[in-house]
C-alpha positions as CSV (number, residue, x, y, z in Angstrom):
1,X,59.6,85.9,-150.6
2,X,58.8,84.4,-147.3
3,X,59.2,88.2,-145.7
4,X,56.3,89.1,-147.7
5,X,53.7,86.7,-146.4
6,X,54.8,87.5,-142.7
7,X,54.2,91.3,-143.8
8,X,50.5,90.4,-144.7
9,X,49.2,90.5,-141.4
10,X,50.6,94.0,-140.6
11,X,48.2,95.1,-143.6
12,X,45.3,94.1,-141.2
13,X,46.3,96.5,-138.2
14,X,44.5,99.5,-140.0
15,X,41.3,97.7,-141.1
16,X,41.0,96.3,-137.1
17,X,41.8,99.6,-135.9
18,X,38.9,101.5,-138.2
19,X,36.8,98.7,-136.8
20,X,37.5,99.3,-133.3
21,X,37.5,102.8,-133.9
22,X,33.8,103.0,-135.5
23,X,32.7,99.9,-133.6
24,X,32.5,97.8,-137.2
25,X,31.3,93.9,-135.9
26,X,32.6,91.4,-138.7
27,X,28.3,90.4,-139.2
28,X,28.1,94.0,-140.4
29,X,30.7,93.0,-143.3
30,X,29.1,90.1,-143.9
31,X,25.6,91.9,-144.3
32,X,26.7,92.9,-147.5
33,X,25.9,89.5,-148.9
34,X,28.0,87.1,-150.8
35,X,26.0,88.0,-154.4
36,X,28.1,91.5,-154.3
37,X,30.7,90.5,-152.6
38,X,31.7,87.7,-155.4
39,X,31.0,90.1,-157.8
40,X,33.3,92.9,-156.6
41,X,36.1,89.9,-157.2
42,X,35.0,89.5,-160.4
43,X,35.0,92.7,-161.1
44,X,38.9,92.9,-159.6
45,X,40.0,89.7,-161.6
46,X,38.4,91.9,-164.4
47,X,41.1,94.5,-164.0
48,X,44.2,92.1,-163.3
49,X,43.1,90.4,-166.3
50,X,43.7,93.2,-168.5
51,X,46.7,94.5,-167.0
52,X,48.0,90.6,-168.2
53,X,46.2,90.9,-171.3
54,X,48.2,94.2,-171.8
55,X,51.4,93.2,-170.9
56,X,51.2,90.0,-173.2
57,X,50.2,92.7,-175.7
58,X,53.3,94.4,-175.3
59,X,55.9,91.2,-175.0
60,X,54.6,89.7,-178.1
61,X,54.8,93.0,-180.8
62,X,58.3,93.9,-179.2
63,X,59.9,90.0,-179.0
64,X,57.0,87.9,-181.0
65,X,55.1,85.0,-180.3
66,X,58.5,83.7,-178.2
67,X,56.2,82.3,-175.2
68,X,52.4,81.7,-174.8
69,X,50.1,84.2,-174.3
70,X,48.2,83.7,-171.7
71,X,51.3,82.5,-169.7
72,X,52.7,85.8,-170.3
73,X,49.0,87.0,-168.9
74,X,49.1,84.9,-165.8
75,X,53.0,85.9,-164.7
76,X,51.8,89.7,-165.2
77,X,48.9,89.3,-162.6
78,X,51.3,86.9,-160.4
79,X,53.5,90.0,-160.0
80,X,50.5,92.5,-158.8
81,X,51.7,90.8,-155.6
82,X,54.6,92.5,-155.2
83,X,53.0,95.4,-155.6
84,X,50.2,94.6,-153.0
85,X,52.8,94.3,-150.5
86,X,55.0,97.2,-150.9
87,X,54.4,101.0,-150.4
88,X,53.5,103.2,-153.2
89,X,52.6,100.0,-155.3
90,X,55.5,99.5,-157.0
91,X,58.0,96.1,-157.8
92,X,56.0,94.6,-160.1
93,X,58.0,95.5,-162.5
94,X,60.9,93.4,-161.1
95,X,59.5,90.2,-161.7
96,X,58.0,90.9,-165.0
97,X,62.0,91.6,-165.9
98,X,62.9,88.6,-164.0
99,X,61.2,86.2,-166.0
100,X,61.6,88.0,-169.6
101,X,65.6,87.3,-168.4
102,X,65.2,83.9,-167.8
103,X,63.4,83.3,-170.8
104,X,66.6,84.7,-172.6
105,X,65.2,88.1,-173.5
106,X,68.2,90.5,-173.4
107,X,68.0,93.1,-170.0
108,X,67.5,96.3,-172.1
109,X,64.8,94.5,-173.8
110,X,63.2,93.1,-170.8
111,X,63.3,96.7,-169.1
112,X,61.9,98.1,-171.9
113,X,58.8,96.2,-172.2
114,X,58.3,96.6,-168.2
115,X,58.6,100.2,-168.4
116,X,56.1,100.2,-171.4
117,X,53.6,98.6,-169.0
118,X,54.6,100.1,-166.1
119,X,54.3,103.6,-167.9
120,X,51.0,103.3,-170.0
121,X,49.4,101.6,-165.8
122,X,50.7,105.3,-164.2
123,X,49.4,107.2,-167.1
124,X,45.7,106.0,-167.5
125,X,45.6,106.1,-163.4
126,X,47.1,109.2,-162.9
127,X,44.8,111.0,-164.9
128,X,41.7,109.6,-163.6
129,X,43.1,110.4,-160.4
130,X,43.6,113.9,-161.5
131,X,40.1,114.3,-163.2
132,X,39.0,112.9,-159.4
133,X,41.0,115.6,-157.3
134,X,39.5,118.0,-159.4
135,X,35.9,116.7,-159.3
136,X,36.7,116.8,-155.0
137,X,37.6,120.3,-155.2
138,X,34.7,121.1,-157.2
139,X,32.4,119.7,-154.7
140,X,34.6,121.5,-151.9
141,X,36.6,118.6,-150.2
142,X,39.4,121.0,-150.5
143,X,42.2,119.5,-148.4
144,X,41.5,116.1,-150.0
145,X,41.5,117.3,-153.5
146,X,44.9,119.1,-152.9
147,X,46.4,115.7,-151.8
148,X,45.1,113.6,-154.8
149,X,46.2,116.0,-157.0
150,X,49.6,116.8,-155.5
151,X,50.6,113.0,-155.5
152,X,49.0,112.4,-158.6
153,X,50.2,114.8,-160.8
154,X,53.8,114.4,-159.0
155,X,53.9,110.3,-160.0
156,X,52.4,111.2,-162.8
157,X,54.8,113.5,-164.4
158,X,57.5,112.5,-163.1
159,X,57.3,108.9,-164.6
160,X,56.0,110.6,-168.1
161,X,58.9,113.1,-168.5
162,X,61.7,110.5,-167.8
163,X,59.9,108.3,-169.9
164,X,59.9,110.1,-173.5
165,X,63.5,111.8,-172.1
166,X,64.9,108.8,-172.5
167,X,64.6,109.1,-176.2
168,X,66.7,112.5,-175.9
169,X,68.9,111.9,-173.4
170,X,71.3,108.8,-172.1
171,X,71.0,108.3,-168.4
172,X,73.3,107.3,-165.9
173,X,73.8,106.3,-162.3
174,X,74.0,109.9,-160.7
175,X,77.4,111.1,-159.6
176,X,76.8,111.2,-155.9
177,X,75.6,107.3,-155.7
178,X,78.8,106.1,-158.0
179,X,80.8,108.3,-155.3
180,X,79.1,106.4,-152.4
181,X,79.1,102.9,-154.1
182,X,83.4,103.3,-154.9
183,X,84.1,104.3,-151.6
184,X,82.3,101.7,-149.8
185,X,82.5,98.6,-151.8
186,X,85.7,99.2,-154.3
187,X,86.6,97.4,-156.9
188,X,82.8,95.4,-156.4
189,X,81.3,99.2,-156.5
190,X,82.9,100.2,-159.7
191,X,82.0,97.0,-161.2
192,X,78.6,96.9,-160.4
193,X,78.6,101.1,-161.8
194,X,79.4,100.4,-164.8
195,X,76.9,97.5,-165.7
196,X,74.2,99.7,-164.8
197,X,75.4,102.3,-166.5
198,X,75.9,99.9,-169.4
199,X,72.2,98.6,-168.8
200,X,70.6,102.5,-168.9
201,X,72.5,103.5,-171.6
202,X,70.7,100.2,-173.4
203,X,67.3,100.9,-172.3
204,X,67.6,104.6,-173.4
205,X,68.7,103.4,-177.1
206,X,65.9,101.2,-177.6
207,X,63.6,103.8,-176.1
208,X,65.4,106.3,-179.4
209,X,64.8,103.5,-181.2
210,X,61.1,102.5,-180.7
211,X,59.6,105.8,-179.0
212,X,59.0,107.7,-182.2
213,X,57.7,104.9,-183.9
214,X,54.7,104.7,-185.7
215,X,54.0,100.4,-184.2
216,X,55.4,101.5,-180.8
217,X,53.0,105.3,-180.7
218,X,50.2,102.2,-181.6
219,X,51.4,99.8,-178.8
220,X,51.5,102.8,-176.4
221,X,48.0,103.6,-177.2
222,X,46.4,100.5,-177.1
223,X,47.9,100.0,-173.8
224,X,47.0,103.2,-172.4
225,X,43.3,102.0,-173.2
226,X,43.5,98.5,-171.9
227,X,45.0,100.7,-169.0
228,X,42.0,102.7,-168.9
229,X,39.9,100.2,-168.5
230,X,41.5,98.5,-166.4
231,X,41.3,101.0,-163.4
232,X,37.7,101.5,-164.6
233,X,36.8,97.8,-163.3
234,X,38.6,98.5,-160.0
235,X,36.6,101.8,-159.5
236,X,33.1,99.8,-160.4
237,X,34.5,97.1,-157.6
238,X,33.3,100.1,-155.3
239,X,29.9,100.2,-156.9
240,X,29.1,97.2,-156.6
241,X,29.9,96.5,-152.2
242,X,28.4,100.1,-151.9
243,X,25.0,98.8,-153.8
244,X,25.4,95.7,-151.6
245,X,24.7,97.9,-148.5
246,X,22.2,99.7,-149.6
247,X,24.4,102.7,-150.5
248,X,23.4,104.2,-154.6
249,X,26.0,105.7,-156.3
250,X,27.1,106.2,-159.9
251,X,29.7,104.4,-161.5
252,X,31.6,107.7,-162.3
253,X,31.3,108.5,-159.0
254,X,32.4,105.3,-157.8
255,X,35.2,105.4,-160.1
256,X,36.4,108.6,-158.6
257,X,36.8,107.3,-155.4
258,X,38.3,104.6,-155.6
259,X,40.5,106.3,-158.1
260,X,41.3,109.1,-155.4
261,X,42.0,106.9,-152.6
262,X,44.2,104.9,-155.2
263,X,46.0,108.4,-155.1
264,X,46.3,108.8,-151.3
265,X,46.9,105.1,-151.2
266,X,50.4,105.8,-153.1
267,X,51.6,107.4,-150.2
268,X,55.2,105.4,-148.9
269,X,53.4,105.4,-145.4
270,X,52.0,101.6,-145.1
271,X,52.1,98.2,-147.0
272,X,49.8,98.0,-150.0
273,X,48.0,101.5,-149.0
274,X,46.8,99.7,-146.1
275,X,44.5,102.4,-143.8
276,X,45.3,105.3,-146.8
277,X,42.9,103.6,-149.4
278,X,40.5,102.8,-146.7
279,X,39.9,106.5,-145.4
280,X,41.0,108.2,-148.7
281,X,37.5,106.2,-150.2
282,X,35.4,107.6,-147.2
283,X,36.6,111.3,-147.3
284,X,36.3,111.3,-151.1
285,X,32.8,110.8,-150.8
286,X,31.8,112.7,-147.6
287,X,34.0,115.8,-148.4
288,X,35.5,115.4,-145.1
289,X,38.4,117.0,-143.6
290,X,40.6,114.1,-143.4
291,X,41.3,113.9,-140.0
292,X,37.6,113.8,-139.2
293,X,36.2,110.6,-140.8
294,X,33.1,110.5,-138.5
295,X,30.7,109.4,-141.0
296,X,27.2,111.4,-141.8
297,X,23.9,109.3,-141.9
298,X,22.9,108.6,-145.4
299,X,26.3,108.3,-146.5
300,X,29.0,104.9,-147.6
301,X,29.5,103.7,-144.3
302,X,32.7,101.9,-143.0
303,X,31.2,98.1,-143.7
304,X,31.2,98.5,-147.4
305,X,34.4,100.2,-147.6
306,X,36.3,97.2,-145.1
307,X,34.4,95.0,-147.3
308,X,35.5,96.5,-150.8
309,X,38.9,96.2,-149.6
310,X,39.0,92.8,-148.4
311,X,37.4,92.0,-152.2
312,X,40.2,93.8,-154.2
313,X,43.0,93.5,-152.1
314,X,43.1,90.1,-149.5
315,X,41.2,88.1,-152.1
316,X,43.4,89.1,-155.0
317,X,46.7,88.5,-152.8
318,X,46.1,84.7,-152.8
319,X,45.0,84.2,-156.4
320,X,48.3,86.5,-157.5
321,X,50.5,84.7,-155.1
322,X,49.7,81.2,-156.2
323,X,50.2,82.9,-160.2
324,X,53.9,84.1,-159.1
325,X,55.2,81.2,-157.6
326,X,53.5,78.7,-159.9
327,X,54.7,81.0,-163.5
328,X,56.7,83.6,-162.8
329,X,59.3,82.0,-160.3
330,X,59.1,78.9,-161.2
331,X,62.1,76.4,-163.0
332,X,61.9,77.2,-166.9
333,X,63.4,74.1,-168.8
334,X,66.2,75.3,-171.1
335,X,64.2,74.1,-174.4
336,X,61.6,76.9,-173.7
337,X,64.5,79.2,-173.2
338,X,64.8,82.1,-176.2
């Protein structure tokens, strides 16, 4: 884990380079006022809370009340930092598998209720970042529209259609990696092939098993709204920096934004969406071309956008960093073992 807090500071390189860039002085940041600025975390701590609230959700109708509820909660938002500090956002699933295992929940089971969460997260957020690339389009930010909705309705589908497949169909590692894995590492390779073969073909029965359900269509649907509102908290984060410098805009609006640069953000190019986020926000809103970000008067300016991002993403690190090494990686005596 130590990688990951040396990675941190590479985050940073964008936001100093937009600030050189458009000549951003750390005062002008700090002109958006501490009132707003708290608030915005709030407003964050809002949305990680819910994704925990959701995932507890989840743990507790598939295994039962087999570990405290709010512990489940905290673990959940520990794991966000994984997610913070990889590209595309994703590993957060990892851990919440992680510790369902060392509590002595069975791997299929674990995976299950991860991919659950992990589904019902892309779902709500990849169609309000689809309702946003269309909004952009309709307001003629053309090239930026076409991006939001090409990555968003590519992550989107794709997780959705291997997610209810797995109900139809058994999947396995693909013939070219079992290839590659034999040849290189032998005896190890083919060992390690067939107990992930063994573990998919487990995850795809319980997903027969539950999918078509009438309490796991319920579980899915409550979680896609807990989802829902969950990104809706991180889109009003926006509202709220933007009102602290004097820039009005509507919470849909605000929503959209962030919502759309959450899109471009997905882009494997840079730690956490570091930079993406940042100038997907401020093209979103000026319909600019997005290699010319020079910013109209009037408009969001860079300060409030720096400033939103250190309040939902630098802020959040700590608190979900102190959550994953205090719960989720932490010792778990064997009489709170399942």
């Amino acid at each position: 884990m130590n990688w990951r807090i040396i990675t941190i500071p590479a985050t940073l390189i964008p936001i100093f380079i937009i600030a050189i860039q458009f000549d951003i002085k750390f005062e002008d940041v700090m002109a958006i006022g501490v009132i707003p600025f708290v608030a915005a975390v709030i407003a964050m701590m809002i949305k990680l809370g819910l994704q925990g609230i959701k995932f507890a959700y989840i743990a507790h109708k598939y295994l039962g009340k087999f570990d405290s509820f709010w512990k489940l909660c905290g673990v959940r938002i520990g794991s966000e930092f994984i997610k913070f500090t990889t590209p595309m956002f994703v590993g957060a699933e990892f851990v919440v598998i992680y510790y369902l295992h060392k509590k002595g929940v069975a791997p299929s089971k674990s995976t299950w209720i991860a991919i659950m969460d992990i589904v019902t997260e892309v779902f709500a957020g990849g169609l309000l970042s689809i309702i946003a690339g269309i909004f952009a389009l309709i307001n003629g930010a053309y090239v930026v529209g076409a991006i939001i909705l090409g990555i968003s309705i590519t992550i989107t589908s794709l997780w959705m259609v291997l997610f209810f497949l797995s109900s139809r169909k058994t999947f396995q590692v693909p013939r070219i990696f079992v290839h590659l894995t034999k040849r290189f590492a032998k005896e190890k390779g083919e060992k390690y092939i067939e107990q992930t073969n063994s573990w998919m073909e487990e995850v795809c029965t319980m997903s027969r098993q539950n999918l078509r359900t009438t309490e796991s269509k319920k579980v899915f649907t409550i979680s896609f709204l807990f989802s829902l509102a969950s990104w809706s908290f991180y889109g009003i984060s926006f509202m709220i920096i933007a009102m602290g410098t004097g820039y009005m805009i509507s919470i849909f609006d605000s929503i959209m934004a962030v919502m759309g640069a959450n899109a471009i953000g997905n882009l494997p190019i840079t730690l956490g969406g570091s930079g993406l986020a940042e100038f997907g926000i401020v093209a979103y809103l000026n319909n600019l071309d997005p290699f010319n970000l020079t910013i109209s008067q009037g408009t969001v300016a860079w300060d409030a956008v720096i400033g939103w991002r250190v309040a939902t993403y630098y802020v959040p690190i700590l608190i979900t960093w102190l959550l994953l090494v205090k719960l989720a990686l932490s010792k778990i005596p064997k009489k709170e073992k399942s």
